[in-house]
VEXDREN-2710 file (C-alpha; in Angstrom, 1 decimal):
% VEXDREN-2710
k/r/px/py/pz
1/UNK/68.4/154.3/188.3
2/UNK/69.1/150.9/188.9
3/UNK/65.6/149.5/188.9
4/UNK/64.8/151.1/184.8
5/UNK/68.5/149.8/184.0
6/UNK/67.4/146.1/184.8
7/UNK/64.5/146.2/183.5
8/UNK/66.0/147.5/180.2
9/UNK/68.3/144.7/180.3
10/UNK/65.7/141.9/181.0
11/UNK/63.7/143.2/178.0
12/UNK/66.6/143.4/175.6
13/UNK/67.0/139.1/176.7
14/UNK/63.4/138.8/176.3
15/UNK/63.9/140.0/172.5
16/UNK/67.1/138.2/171.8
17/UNK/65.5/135.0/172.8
18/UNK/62.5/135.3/171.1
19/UNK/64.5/136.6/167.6
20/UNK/67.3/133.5/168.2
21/UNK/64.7/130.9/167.0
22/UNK/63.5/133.0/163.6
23/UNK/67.6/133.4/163.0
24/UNK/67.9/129.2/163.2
25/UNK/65.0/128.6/161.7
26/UNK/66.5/131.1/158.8
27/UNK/70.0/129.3/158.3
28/UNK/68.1/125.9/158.8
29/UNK/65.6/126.4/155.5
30/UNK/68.7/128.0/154.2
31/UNK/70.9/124.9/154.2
32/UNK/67.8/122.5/153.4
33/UNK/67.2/124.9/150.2
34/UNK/70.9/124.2/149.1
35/UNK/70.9/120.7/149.7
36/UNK/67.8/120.4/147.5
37/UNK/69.5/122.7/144.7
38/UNK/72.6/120.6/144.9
39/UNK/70.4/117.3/144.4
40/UNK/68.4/119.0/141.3
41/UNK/71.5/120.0/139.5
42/UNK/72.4/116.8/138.4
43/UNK/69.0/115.9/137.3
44/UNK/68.4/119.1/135.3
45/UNK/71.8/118.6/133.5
46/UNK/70.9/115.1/132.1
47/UNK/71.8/112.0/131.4
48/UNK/75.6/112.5/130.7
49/UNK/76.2/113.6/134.1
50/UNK/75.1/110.6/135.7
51/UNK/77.3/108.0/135.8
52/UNK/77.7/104.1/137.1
53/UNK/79.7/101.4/137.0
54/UNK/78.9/98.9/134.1
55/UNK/79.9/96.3/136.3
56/UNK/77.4/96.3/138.8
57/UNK/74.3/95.8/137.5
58/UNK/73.9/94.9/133.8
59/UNK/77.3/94.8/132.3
60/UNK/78.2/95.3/128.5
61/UNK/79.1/92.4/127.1
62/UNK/81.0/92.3/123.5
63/UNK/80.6/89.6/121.4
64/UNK/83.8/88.4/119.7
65/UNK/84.1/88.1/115.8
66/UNK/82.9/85.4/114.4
67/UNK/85.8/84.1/111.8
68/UNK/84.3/83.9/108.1
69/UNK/84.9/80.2/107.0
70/UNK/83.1/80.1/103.4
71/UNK/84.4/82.0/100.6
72/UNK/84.2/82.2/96.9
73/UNK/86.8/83.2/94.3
74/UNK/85.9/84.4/91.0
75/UNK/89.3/84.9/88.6
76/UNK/90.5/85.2/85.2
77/UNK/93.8/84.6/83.8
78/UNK/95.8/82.8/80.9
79/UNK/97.2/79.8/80.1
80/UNK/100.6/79.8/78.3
81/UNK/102.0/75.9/76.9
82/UNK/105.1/75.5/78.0
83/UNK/106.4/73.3/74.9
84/UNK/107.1/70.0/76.7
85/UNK/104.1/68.4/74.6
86/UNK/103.2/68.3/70.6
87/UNK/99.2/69.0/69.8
88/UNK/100.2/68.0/66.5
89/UNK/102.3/64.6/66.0
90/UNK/104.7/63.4/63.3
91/UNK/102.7/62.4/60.1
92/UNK/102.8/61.0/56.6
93/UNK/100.7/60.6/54.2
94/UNK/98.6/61.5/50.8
95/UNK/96.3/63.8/51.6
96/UNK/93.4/64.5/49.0
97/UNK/93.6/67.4/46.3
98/UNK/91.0/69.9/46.2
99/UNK/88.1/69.8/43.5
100/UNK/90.5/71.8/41.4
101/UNK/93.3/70.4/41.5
102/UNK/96.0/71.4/38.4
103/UNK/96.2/68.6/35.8
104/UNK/98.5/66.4/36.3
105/UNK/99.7/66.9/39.2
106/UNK/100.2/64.2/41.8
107/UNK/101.0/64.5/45.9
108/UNK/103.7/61.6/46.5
109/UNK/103.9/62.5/49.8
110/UNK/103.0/64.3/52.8
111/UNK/105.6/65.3/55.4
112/UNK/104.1/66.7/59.0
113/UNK/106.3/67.7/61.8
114/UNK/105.0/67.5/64.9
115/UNK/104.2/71.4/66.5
116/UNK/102.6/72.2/70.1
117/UNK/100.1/74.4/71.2
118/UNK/101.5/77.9/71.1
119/UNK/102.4/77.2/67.7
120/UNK/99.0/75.9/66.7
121/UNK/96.8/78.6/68.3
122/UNK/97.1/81.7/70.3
123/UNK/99.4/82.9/72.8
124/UNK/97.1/82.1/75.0
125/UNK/94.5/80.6/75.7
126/UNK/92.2/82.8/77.9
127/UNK/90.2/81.3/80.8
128/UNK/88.0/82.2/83.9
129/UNK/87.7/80.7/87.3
130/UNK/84.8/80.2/89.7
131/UNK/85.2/78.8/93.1
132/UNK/83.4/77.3/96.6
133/UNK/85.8/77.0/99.6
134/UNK/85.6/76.1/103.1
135/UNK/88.4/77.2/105.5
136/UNK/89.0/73.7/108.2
137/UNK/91.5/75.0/109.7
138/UNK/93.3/78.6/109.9
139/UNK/96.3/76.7/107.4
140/UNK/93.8/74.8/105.5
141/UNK/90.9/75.5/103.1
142/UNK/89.2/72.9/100.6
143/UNK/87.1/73.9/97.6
144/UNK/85.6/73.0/94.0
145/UNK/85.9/74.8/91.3
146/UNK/84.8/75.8/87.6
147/UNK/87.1/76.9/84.5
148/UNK/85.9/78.0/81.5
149/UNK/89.2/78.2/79.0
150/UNK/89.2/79.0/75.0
151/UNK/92.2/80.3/72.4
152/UNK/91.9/80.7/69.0
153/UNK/93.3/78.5/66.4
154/UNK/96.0/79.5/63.9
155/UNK/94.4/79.8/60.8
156/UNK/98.4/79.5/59.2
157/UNK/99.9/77.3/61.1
158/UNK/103.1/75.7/59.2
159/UNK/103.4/72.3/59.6
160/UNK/105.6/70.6/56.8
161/UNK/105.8/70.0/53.1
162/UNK/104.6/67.9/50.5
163/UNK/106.2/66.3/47.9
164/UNK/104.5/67.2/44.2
165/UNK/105.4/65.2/40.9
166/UNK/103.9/66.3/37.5
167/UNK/104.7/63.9/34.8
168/UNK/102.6/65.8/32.1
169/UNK/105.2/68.8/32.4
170/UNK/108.8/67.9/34.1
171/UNK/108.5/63.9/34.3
172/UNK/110.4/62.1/37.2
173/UNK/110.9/65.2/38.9
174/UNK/109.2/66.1/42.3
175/UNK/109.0/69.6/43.9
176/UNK/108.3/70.6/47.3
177/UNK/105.6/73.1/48.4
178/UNK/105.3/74.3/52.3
179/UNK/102.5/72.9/53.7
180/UNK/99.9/74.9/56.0
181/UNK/97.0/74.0/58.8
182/UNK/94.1/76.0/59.5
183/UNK/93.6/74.6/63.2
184/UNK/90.2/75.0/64.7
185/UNK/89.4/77.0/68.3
186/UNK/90.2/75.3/71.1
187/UNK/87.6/75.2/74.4
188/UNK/87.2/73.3/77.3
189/UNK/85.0/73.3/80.5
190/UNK/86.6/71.4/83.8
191/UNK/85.6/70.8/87.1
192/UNK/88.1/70.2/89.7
193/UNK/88.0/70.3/94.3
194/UNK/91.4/70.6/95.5
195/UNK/93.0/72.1/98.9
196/UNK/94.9/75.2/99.9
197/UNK/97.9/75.5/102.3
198/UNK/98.0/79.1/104.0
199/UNK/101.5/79.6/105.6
200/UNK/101.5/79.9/109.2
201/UNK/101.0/83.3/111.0
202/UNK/103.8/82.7/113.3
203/UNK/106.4/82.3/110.2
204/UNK/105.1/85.2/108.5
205/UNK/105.6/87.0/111.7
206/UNK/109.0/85.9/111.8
207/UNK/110.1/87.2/108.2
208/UNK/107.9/90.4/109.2
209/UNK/105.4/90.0/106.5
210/UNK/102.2/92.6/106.7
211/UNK/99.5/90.7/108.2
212/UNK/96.9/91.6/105.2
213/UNK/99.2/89.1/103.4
214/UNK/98.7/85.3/103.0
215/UNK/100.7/83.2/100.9
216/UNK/99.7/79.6/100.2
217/UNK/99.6/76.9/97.9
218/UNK/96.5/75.1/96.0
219/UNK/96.4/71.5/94.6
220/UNK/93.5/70.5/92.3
221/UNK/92.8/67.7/89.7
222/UNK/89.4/66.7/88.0
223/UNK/88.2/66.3/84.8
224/UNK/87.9/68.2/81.6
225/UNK/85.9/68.2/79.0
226/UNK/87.4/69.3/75.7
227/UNK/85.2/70.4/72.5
228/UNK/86.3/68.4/69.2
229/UNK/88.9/70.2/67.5
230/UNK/89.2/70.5/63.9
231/UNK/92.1/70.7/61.2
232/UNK/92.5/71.6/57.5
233/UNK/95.6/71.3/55.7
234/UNK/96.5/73.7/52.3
235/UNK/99.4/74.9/50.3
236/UNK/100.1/78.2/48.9
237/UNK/98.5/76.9/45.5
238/UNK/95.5/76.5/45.9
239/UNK/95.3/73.2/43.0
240/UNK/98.2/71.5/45.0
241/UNK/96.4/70.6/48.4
242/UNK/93.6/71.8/49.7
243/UNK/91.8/69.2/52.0
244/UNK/88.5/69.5/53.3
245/UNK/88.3/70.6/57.3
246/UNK/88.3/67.1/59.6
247/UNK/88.4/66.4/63.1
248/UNK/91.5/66.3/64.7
249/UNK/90.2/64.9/67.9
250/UNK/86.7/64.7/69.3
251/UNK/84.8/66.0/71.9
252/UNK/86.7/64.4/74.7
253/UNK/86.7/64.2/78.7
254/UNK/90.4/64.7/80.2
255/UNK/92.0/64.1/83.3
256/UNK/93.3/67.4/84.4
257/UNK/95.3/68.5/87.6
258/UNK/96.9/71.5/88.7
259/UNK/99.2/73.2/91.5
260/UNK/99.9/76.9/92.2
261/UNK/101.4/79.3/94.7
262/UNK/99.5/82.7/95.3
263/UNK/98.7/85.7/97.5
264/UNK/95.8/86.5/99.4
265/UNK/95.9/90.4/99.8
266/UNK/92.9/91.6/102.7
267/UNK/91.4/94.4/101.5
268/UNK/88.4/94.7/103.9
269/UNK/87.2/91.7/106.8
270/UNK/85.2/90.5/103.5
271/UNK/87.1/91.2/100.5
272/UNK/91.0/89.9/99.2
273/UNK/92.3/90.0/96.0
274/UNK/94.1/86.9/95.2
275/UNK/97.1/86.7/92.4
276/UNK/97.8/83.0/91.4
277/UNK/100.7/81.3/89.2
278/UNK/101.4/77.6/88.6
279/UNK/101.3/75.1/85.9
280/UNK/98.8/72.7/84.8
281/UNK/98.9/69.4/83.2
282/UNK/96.0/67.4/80.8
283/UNK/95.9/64.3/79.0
284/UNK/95.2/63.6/75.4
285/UNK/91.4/63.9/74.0
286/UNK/90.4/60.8/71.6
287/UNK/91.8/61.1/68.0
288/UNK/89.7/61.2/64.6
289/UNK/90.5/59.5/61.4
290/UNK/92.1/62.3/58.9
291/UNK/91.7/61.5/55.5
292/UNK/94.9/60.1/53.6
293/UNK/96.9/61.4/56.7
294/UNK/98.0/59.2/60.3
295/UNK/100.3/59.9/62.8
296/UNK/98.8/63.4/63.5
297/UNK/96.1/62.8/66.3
298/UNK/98.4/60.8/68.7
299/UNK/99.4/63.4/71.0
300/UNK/97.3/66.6/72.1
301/UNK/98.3/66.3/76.1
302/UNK/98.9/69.6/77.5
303/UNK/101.8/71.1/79.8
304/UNK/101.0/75.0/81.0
305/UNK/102.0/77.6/83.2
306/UNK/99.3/80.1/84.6
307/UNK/98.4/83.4/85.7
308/UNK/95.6/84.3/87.2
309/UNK/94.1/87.7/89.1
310/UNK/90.8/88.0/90.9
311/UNK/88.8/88.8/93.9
312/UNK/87.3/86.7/97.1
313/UNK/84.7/87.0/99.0
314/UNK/83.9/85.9/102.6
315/UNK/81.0/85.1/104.5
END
């Protein structure tokens, strides 16, 4: 009995030691084949599931903004007189009947009052603006510029009387008649490079202005050339006065300058709007001879306020 038990029991060691290795050799390629899933998972699920550090090999780099320093301005606006000039002066004189002039009568005198340049042509005259800037400095900015500017004339201006004596009807005994001006279109072209002052961030900041906001001032002076300008005085009746048209004052180059506060509204990091007021000041143009009439063509310097409302673009 105890000779077939051993033997039984050495067999059953035989088998267990000869199965132990196949068991191993199972968990072993078992563990080996989830190592190797593990390591294909990432690859089969793509790029987005890999991830490094940007800072060790070839870091991003951003490059900062470059700040736009050119611009240009394009703008139109008005120009109102403020009344502290006359475009017409004091006068006196004869001027010459028309062709058809009533018999007998005779102009003693002519009596002209001296009128500005609201009064003399439109409201206002209408212009529009075209500049080239340059930013120095974050405060600072210089430019040139173009301005085109034109108003009508007054066709009725009324600038005085005449004095009227008819000795073939009502001798020694004058009568006065309104008299009237039919002034020509006024238009000028100038050319001016001037600076602008932007307030400093840190103030605005202080008085919690919006940062898309940037007031500043502009100075400009240049020259400006002025078309002639033409004049024709009349009365009412026709065979009193009715002078041919003459030049009031002739084409003419100006010394013009002028200074304005605005507001440069960002819209986009290219585009602003800009709204401008000031004032403006030009000298006199050159004065024509007038026909039987002086004193008229001796002013024609120019005191305005402006508006003006337009767009800038940077680059």
């Amino acid at each position: 009995m105890i000779a077939p038990l051993r033997e039984k029991r050495a067999r059953f060691h035989r088998t267990k030691l000869m199965s132990f290795p196949s068991i191993h050799s199972l968990k072993t390629g078992s563990l080996l084949l989830a190592a190797l899933a593990a390591t294909a998972l990432p690859a089969l699920a793509g790029e987005t599931t890999v991830t490094t550090k940007s800072t060790d090999k070839n870091p991003v780099i951003e490059k900062p903004k470059t700040e736009q320093r050119f611009y240009v301005n394009l703008l139109a606006g008005g120009e109102f007189d403020t009344g502290v000039t006359d475009f017409i002066g004091d006068g006196k004189g004869v001027p010459p009947g028309p062709p058809t002039a009533v018999a007998g009568i005779r102009v003693t005198t002519a009596n002209i009052q001296a009128r500005n340049f609201e009064e003399t042509h439109d409201a206002a005259v209408i212009n529009g603006r075209l500049e080239l800037g340059y930013k120095v400095k974050p405060w600072l900015s210089l430019f040139v510029g173009f301005t085109y500017s034109h108003a009508g004339g007054d066709s009725r201006a009324d600038v005085g009387y005449v004095r009227v004596t008819n000795p073939l009807i009502i001798p020694n005994i004058s009568q006065d008649f309104a008299l009237h001006a039919d002034v020509g279109r006024y238009q000028a072209f100038a050319g001016r490079a001037g600076f602008k002052l932007t307030t400093p961030r840190t103030l605005l900041d202080l008085l919690h202005i919006p940062r898309a906001i940037k007031p500043y001032a502009s100075f400009s002076a240049g020259g400006k050339y002025v078309d002639s300008q033409s004049i024709r005085f009349y009365t009412d009746n026709p065979g009193i006065v009715g002078t041919y048209r003459s030049r009031l004052y002739d084409d003419s180059w100006v010394f013009s300058v002028e200074g304005s506060l605005g507001y440069d509204l960002q819209l986009t990091s290219n585009l602003d709007v800009i709204l401008e007021s000031g004032y403006g000041y030009d000298t006199k143009p050159d004065g024509d001879n007038i026909p039987g009439v002086s004193g008229v063509n001796t002013k024609g310097s120019r005191v305005y306020s402006t508006v003006s409302l337009g767009a800038k673009l940077k680059f």
